[in-house]
C-alpha positions in Angstrom: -5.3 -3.8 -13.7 -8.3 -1.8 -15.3 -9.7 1.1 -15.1 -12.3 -0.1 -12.4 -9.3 -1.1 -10.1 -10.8 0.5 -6.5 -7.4 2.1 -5.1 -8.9 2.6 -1.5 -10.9 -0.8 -0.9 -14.6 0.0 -0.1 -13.8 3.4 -1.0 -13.4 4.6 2.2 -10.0 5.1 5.0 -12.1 4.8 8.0 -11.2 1.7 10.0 -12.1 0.7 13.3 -8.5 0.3 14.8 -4.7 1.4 14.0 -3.9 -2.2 13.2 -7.1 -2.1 10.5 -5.5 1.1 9.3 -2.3 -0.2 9.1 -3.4 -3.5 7.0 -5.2 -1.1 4.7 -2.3 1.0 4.0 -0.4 -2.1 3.2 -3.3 -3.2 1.3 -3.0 0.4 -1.0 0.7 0.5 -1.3 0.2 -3.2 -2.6 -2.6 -1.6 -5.3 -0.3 0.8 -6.5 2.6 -1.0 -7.2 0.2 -3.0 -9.3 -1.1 -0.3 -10.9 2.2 0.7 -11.9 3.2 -2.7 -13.1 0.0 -4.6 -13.9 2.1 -8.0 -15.3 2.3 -10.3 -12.6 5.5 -11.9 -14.4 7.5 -8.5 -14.3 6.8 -8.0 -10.7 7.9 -11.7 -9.6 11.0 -11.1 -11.7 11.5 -8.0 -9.8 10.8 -9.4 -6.3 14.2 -11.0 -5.7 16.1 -7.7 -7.0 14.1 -5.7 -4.3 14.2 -8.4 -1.9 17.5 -8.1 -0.8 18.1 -3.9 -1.7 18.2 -2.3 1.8 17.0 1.0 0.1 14.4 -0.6 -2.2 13.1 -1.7 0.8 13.1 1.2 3.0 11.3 3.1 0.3 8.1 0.0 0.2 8.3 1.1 4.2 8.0 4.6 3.6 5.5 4.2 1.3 3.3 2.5 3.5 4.4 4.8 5.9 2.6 7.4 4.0 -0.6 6.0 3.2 -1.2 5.1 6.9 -0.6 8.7 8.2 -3.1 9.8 5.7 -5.6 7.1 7.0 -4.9 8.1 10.6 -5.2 11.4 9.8 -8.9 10.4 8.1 -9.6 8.5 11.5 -9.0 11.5 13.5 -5.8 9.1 15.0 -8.5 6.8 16.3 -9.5 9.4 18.6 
């Protein structure tokens, strides 16, 4: 990834419906974990170690999780 990597696609967290909001925050937890580890070979080598980690995976929930209560919370909870 480079330093012109967008973290919040079209810069922006307002989305027309929960079900947008909840595709973008799986969208940005996605960006991050590239961010983190930008070679595509590492992160296919991890896949199957994380695929099958209950609490590796509870923590990819949580993490999108977080990012869609902050775009809720930007969409006034689609209000």
């Amino acid at each position: 990834m480079t330093e012109q990597t967008q973290l919040i696609p079209g810069n922006s967290l307002i989305t027309n419906t929960p079900e947008e909001g909840r595709q973008l925050a799986v969208k940005m937890a996605r960006l991050v974990i590239k961010l983190t580890q930008p070679d595509a070979d590492v992160r296919d080598k991890l896949r199957p170690v994380y695929a099958e980690d209950a609490a590796m995976l509870i923590a990819i929930g949580q993490t999108v999780a977080t990012e869609f209560a902050t775009i809720a919370q930007a969409n006034n909870y689609w209000r």
